[in-house]
TORPA-4810 file (N, C-alpha, C, O; in nm, 3 decimals):
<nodes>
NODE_1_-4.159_0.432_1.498_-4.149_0.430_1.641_-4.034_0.340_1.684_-3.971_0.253_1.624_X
NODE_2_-4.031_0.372_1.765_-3.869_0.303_1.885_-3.906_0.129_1.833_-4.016_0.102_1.784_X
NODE_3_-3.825_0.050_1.848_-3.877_-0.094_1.906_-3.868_-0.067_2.050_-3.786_0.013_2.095_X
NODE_4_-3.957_-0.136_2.127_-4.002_-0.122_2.263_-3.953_-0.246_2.322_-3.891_-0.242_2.428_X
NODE_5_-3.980_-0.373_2.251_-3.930_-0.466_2.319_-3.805_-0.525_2.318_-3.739_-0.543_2.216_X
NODE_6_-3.752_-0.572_2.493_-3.641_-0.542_2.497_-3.560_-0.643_2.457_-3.602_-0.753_2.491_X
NODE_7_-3.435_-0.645_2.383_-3.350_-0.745_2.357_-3.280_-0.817_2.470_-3.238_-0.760_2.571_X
NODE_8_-3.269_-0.962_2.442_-3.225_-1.036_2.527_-3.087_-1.022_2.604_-3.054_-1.077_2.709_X
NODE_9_-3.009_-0.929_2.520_-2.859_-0.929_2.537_-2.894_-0.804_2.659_-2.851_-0.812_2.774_X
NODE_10_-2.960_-0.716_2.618_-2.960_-0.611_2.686_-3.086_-0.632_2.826_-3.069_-0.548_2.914_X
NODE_11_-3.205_-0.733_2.853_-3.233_-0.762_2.933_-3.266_-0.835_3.014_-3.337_-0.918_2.958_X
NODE_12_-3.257_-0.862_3.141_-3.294_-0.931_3.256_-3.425_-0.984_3.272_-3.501_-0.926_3.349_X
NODE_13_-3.464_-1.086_3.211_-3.624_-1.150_3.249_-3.650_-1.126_3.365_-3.758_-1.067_3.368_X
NODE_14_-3.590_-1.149_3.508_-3.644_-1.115_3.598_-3.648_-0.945_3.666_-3.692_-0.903_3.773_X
NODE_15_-3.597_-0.890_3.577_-3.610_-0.738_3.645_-3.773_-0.682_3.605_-3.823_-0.689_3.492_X
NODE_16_-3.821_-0.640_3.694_-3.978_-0.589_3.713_-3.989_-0.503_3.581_-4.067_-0.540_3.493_X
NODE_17_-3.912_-0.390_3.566_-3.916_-0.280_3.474_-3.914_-0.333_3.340_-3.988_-0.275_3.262_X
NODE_18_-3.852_-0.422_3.298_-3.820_-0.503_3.182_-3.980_-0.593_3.157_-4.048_-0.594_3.055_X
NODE_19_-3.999_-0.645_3.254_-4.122_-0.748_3.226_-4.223_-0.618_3.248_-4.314_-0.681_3.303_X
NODE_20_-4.258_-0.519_3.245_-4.349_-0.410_3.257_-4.362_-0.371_3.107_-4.461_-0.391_3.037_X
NODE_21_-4.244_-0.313_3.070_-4.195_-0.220_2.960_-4.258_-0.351_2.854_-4.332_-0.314_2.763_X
NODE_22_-4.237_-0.454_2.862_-4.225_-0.592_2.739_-4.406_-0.545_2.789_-4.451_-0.449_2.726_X
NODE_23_-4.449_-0.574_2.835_-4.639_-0.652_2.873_-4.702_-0.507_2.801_-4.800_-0.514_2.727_X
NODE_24_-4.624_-0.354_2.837_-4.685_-0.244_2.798_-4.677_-0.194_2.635_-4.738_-0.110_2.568_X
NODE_25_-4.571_-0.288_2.608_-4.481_-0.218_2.448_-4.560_-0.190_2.346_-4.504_-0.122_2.261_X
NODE_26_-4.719_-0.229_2.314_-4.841_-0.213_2.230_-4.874_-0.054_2.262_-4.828_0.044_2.203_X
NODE_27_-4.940_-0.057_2.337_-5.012_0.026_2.435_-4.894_0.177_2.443_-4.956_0.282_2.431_X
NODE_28_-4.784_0.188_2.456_-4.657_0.273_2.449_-4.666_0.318_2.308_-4.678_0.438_2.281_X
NODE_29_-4.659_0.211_2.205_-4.623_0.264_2.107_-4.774_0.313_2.071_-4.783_0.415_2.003_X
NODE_30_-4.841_0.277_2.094_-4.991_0.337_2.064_-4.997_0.512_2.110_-5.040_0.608_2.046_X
NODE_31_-4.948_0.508_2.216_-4.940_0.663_2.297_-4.845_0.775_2.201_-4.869_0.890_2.164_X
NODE_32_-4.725_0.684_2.180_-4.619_0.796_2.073_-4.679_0.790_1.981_-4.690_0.906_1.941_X
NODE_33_-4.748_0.699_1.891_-4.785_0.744_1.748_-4.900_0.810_1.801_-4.898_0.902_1.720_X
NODE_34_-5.014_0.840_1.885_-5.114_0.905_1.868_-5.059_1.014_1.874_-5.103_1.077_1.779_X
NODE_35_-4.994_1.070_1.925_-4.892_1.202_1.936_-4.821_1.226_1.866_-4.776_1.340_1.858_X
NODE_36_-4.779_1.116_1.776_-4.698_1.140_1.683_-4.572_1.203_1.662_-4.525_1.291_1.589_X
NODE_37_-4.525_1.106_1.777_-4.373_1.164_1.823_-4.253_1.135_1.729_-4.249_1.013_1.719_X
NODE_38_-4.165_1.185_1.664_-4.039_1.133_1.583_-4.023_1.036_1.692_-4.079_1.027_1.802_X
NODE_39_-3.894_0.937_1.607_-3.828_0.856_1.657_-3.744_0.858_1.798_-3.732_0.771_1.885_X
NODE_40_-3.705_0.956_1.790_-3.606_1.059_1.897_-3.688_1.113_2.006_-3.677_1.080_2.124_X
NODE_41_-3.766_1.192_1.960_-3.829_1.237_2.051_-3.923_1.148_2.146_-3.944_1.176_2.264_X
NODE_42_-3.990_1.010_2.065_-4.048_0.930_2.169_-3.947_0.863_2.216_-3.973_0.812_2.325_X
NODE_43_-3.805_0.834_2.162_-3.696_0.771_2.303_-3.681_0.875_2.403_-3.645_0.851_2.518_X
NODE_44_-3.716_1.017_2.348_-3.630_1.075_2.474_-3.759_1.082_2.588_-3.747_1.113_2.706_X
NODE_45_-3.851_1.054_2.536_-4.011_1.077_2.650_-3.968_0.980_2.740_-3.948_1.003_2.859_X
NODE_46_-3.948_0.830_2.665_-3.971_0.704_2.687_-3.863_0.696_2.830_-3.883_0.644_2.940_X
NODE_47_-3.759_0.759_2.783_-3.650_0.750_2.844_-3.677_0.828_3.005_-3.659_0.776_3.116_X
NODE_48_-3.718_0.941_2.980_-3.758_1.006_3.073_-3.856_0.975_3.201_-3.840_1.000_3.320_X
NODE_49_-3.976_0.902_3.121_-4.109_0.837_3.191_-4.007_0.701_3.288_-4.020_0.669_3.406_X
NODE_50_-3.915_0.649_3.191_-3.855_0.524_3.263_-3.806_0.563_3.403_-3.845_0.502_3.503_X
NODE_51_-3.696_0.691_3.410_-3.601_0.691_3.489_-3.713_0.789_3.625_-3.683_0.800_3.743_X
NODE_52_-3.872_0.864_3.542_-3.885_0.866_3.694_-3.953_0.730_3.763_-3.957_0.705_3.883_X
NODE_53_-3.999_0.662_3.669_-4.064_0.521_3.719_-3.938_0.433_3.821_-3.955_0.363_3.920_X
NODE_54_-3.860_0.456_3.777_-3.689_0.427_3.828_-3.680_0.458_3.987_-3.690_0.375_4.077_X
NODE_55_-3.659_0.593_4.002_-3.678_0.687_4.122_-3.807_0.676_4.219_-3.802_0.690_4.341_X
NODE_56_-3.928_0.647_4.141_-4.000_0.614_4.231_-4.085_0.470_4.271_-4.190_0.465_4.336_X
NODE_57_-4.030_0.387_4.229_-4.062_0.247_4.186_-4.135_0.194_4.309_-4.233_0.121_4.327_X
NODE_58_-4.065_0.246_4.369_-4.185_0.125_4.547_-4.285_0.221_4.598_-4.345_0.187_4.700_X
NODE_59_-4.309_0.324_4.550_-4.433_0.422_4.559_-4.554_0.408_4.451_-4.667_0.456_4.453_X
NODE_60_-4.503_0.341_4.376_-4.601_0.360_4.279_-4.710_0.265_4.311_-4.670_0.155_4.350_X
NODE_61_-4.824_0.279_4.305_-4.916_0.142_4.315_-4.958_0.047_4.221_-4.945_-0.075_4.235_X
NODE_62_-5.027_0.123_4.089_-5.029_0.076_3.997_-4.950_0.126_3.908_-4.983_0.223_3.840_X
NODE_63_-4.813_0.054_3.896_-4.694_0.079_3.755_-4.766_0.083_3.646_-4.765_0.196_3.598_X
NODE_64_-4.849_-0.015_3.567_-4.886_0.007_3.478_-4.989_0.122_3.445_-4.973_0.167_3.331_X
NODE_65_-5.082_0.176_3.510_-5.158_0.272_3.468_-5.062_0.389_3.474_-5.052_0.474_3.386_X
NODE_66_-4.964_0.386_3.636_-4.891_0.509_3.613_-4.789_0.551_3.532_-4.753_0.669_3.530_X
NODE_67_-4.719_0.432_3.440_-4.653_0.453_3.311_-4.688_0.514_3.229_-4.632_0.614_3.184_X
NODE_68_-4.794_0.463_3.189_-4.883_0.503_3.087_-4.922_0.619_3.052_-4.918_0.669_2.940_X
NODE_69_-4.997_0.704_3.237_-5.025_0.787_3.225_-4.930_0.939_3.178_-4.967_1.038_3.116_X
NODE_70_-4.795_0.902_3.240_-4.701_0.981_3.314_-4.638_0.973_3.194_-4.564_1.071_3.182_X
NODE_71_-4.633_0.875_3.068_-4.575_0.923_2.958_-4.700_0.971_2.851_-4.649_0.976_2.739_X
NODE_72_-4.797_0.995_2.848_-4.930_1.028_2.834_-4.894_1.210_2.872_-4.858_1.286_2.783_X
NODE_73_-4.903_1.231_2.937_-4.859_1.379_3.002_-4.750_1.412_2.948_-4.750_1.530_2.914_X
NODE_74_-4.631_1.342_2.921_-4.499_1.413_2.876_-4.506_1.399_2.761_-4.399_1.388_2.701_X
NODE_75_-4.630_1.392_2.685_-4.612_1.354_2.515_-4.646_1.508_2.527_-4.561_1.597_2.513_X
NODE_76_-4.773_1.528_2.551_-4.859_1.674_2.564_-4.757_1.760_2.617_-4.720_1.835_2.527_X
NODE_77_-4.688_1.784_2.735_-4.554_1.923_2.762_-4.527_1.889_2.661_-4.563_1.982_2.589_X
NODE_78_-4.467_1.785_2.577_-4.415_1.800_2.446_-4.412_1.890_2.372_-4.323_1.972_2.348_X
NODE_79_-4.551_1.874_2.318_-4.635_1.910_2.233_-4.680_2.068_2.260_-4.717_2.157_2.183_X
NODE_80_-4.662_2.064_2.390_-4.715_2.223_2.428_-4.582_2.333_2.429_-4.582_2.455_2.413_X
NODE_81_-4.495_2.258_2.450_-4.337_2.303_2.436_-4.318_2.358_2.314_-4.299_2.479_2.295_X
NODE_82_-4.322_2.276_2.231_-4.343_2.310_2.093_-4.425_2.406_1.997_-4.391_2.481_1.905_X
NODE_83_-4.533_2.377_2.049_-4.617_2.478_1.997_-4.620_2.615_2.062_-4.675_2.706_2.000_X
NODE_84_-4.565_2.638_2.185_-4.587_2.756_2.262_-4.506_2.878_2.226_-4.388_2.877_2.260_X
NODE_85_-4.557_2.990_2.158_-4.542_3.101_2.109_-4.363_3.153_2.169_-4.310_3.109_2.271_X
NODE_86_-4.313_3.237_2.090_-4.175_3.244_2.151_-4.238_3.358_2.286_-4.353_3.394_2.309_X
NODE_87_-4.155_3.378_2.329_-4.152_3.553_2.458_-4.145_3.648_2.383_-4.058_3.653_2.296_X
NODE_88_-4.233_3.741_2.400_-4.216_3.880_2.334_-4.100_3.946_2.401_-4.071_3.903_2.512_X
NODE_89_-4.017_4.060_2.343_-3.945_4.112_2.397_-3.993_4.199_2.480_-4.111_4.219_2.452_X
NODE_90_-3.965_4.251_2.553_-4.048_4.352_2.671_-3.954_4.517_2.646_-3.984_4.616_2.713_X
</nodes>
């Protein structure tokens, strides 16, 4: 799995998202390995879950459950992406 927690060079102690991402980084990596995401593929979730947490940051109420959840859900489209049968030709 990814390392989750963030390096000093690369972050801001006082930015919210940073002190979120650091308090959640157990619990994250717990979610990709139960899913059992490659390396890649849980940055690209991770990445994804971040930038809408990003976009919607002063809406959210509870950040932490809704991180969680919202990369919780994009493990599964994952997973359902993947597994989902090709299109028959018509």
């Amino acid at each position: 799995m990814p390392d989750l927690a963030p390096r000093p060079a690369d972050a801001d102690p006082g930015e919210p998202a940073t002190a979120l991402i650091a308090a959640l980084a157990i619990e994250i990596d717990s979610i990709l390995s139960h899913f059992r995401m490659s390396d890649q593929e849980a940055e690209d979730l991770l990445r994804e879950t971040l930038l809408l947490a990003v976009y919607r940051w002063d809406a959210i109420d509870s950040r932490e459950i809704w991180l969680l959840a919202t990369l919780r859900r994009a493990c599964l489209r994952s997973l359902r992406w993947r597994r989902a049968p090709a299109a028959l030709p018509s």
